[in-house]
N, C-alpha and C positions, 0 to 999 in steps of 0.2 A: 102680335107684331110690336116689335121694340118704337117707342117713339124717337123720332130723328134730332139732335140737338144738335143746331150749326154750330160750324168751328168756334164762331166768335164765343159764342158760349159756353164751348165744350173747354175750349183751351186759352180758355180766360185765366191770367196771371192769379194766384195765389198767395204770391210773395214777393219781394220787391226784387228777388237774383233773377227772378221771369221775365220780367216786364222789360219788355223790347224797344231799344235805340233812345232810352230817359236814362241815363247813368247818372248824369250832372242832377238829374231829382230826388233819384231811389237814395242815392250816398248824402246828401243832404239831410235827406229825411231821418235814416239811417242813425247821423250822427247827429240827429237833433234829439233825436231817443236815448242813446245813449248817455248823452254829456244834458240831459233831462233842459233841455233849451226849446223845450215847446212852444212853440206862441200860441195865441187865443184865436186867431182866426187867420185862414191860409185862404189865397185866390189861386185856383189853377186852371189856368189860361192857354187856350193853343187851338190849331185846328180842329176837324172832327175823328174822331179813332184812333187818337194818340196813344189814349190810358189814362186820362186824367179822372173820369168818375174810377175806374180799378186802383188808381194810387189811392185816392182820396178812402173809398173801403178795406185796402191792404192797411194804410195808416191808420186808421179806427180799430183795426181788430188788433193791428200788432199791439199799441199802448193798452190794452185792453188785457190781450193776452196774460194768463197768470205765471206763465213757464218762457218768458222769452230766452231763445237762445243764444253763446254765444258772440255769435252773427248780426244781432238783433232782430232777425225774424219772430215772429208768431210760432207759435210749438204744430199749431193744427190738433192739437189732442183734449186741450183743456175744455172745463164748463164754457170758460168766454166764448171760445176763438168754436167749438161746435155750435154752440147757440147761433152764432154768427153766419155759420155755414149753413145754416138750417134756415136763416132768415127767422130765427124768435127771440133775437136779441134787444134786451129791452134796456141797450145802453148807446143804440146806432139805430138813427133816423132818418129816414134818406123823405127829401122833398123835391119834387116836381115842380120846380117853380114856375114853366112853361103852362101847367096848368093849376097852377095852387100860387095865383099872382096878386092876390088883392092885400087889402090891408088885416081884412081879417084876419087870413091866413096864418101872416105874417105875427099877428098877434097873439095867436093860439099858441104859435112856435114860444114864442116867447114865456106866455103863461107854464109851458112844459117845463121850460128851462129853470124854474126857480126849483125845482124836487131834485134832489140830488141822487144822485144813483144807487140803487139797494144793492148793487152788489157792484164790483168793480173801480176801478180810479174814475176812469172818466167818463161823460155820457157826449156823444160825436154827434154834428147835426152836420151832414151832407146839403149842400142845396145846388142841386141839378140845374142848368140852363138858368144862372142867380141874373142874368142880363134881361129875363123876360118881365121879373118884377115891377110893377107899377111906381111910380115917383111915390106915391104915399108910404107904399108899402117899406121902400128903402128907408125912407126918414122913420120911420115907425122899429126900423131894425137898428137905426143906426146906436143909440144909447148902449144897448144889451151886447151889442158886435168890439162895444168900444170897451166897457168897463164889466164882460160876462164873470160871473164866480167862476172860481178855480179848476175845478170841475167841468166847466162844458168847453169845448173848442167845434169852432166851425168850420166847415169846409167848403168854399163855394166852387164853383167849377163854372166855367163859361169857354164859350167860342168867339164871344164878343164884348172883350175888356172894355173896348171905346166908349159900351154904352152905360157902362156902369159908371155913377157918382165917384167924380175923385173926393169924396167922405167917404165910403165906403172901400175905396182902394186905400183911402193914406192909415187906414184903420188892420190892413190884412200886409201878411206875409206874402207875398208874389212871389208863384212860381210859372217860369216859361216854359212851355213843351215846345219840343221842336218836330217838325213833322219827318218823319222815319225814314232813314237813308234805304235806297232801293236793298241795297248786300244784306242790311239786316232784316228786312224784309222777306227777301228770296229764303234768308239762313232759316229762318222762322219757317215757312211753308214746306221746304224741304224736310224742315224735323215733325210735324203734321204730317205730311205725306209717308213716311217713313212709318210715323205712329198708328196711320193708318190703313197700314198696306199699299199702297197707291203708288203704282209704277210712274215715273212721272220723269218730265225731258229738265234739265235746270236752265235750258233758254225757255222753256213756259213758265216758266217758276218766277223767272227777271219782267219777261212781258206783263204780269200778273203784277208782279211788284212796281213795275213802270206805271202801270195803266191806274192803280191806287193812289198814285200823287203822293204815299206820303201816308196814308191812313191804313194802317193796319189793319183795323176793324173791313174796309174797302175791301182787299187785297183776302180778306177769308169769304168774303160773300160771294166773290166772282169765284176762288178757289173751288168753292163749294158749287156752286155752278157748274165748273168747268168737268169737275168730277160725275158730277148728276149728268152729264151730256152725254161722259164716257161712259156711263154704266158704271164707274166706279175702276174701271179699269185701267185706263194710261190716261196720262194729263199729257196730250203732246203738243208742239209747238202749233203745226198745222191746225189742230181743233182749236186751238186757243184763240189763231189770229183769224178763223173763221168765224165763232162764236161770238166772240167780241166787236168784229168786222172792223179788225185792226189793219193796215196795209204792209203788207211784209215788206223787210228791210232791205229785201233782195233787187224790188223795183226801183229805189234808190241809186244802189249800186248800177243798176243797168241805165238808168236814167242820165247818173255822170259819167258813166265811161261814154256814151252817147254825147255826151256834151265834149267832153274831153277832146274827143274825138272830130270836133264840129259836126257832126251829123243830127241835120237840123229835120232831115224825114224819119230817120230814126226814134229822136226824142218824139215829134208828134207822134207816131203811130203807139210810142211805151205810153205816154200822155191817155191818146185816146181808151190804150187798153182797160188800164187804172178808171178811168170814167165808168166804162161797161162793165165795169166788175161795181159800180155802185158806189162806188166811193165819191166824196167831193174834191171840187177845184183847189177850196180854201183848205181844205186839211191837209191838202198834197203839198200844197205850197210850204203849209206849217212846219210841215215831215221833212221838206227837202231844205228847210232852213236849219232844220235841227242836224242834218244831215251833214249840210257845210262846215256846219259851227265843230260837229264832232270829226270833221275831216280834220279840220284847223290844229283839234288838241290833241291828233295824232301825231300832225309832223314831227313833234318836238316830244322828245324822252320825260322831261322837267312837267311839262300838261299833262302825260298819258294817265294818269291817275284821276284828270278831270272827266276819263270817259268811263261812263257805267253802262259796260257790255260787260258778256261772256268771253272766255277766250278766244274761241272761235272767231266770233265776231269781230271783237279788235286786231284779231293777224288780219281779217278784211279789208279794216277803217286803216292799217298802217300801209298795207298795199298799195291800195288807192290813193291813200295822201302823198305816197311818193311819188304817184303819178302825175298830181298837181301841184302847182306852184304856191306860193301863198298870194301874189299879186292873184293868180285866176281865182282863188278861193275865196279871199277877202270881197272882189269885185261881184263875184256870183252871190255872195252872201247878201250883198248890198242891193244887187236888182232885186233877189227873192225877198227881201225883206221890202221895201217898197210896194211890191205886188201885192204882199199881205197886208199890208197899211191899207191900200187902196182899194180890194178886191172889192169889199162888201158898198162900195159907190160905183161902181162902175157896170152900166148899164147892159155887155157882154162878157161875162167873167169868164168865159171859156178862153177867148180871144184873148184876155186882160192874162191868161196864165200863159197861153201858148206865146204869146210876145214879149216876154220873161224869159219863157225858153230859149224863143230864137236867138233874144241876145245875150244871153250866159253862153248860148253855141257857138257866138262870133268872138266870146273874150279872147283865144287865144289864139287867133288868125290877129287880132287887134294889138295884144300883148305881143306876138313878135315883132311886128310890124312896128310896135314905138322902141322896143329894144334895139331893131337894126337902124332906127332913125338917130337915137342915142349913141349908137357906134358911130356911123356917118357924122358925127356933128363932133365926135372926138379927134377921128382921122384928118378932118379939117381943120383943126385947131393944130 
């Protein structure tokens, strides 16, 4: 029986054209190889699952590389760039600072660093989670980070700039990662799925990329989940928002025409139902704020680019926002968000939601009624 390698590691970037929603890094780097403008030591800083340990090892092998393309990619063919693939490259060191955080650690790293490499240009030191290191241990790094032979370059990698010494930051190259736009998330899982046989819906594809925040590495775990649930079959929306006990975007929809509509037994009874299906008060709230907020960047042709749905979906959000005003929109936005501010004080949160409802239900009995008072008050002048 074949053993199972998750996506994350199946379809781990190889070379920097791979590496998903970092262009402003890969092209930097790119042309720092090129126009041979290396620095001595790089911070790469950002969420978690961005790419920052896979740039950090793409960069190591590519300068490394004996046949670079081109492109300035890595050949993949040569003694370096297989050794590398192999893991027995004796010119790239990857450290665990999270667990290799003392001073001695740090010192051995360093005792390495004075042998220059028997074969190759450079010798690359990775230092994984460089934020967990001990205050000794940094001062003990800082000399060899500031003034290393030609020959070594470092690469630190963290999730938590703040904590690192600004001597150790004013000494490295900073690069920011940004956390990965849903589209190119979804594009990514789609060409996976496709790689993998995997019938799959592209609104589970978005939910998936929604539900990762931003973390690519996130967005293959749950993938791979969502797969192993199907038997490997279909990735559909319904499994998706089951498995994950997501709240379909549909009880929204029902939620505000309900409201629209001032139908105030309505909305409790869609309320109550969302309850019994096990969902919370406070995530309904969250969901139906987010909800607002993407009614709002409907209305308007110039916003519609700020919403990340499907097609589908957004013929929905344009529907429905034509439906409401922006006075009810803005106003409803402003109770639900209140509610949410409050929820987690308040001693009947059920109650604390559903009197949120009622009065988002009375906005546009309320909002006519100041419109005809505004007419009235013209006519008389």
């Amino acid at each position: 029986m074949e053993n199972f390698v998750v996506s994350a590691r199946k379809y781990r970037p190889a070379d920097f054209k791979s590496v998903v929603g970092q262009q402003h890094i890969t092209t930097t780097l790119q042309n720092a190889i090129k126009n041979n403008h290396l620095a001595q030591a790089f911070l790469f800083c950002g969420p978690r699952g961005v790419g920052k340990t896979t740039c950090a090892r793409i960069l190591a092998k590519t300068i490394n590389c004996e046949n670079v393309t081109s492109d300035f990619e890595a050949c993949g063919t040569c003694d370096s760039c297989v050794s590398f693939q192999n893991s027995s490259s004796f010119n790239i060191y990857e450290l665990d600072a999270a667990s290799n955080n003392s001073v001695d650690d740090i010192r051995n790293l360093v005792d390495q660093v004075r042998y220059a490499p028997q074969k190759g240009q450079y010798k690359v030191y990775i230092i994984d989670e460089v934020h967990m290191l001990s205050a000794a241990a940094f001062n003990a790094f800082l000399k060899t980070l500031e003034e290393p032979p030609k020959y070594a370059i470092f690469i630190l990698a963290t999730t938590e700039k703040h904590k690192i010494l600004p001597t150790i930051l004013s000494r490295c190259q900073i690069f920011d990662f940004n956390r990965i736009q849903i589209k190119h998330i979804s594009e990514h899982l789609k060409y996976i799925a496709e790689k993998e046989n995997v019938d799959h819906e592209e609104e589970a594809l978005r939910l998936i990329a929604t539900k990762a925040d931003g973390a690519l590495r996130d967005a293959l775990s749950i993938f791979d989940l969502i797969v192993t649930y199907s038997a490997g079959k279909k990735v559909t929306y319904q499994e998706t928002i089951s498995n994950l006990h997501i709240l379909d975007y549909d009880y929204y929809f029902k939620v505000v025409d309900a409201l629209l509509a001032g139908d105030i037994a309505q909305t409790l009874l869609i309320f109550d139902e969302i309850l019994k299906k096990g969902f919370d008060g406070h995530n309904f709230i969250v969901g139906l704020c987010e909800h607002f907020r993407d009614l709002l960047v409907s209305k308007d042709q110039v916003t519609l680019d700020l919403l990340e749905a499907s097609e589908a979906a957004k013929e929905k959000y344009i529907s429905q926002s034509q439906a409401a005003s922006q006075s009810f929109l803005l106003s409803a936005l402003n109770i639900a968000n209140q509610c949410d501010i409050h929820y987690k004080t308040s001693k009947n949160q059920r109650l604390h939601v559903e009197l949120a409802l009622m009065k988002i239900a009375k906005l546009p009995q309320a909002l006519s009624l100041a419109a005809l008072a505004v007419e009235d008050s013209k006519k008389k002048v």
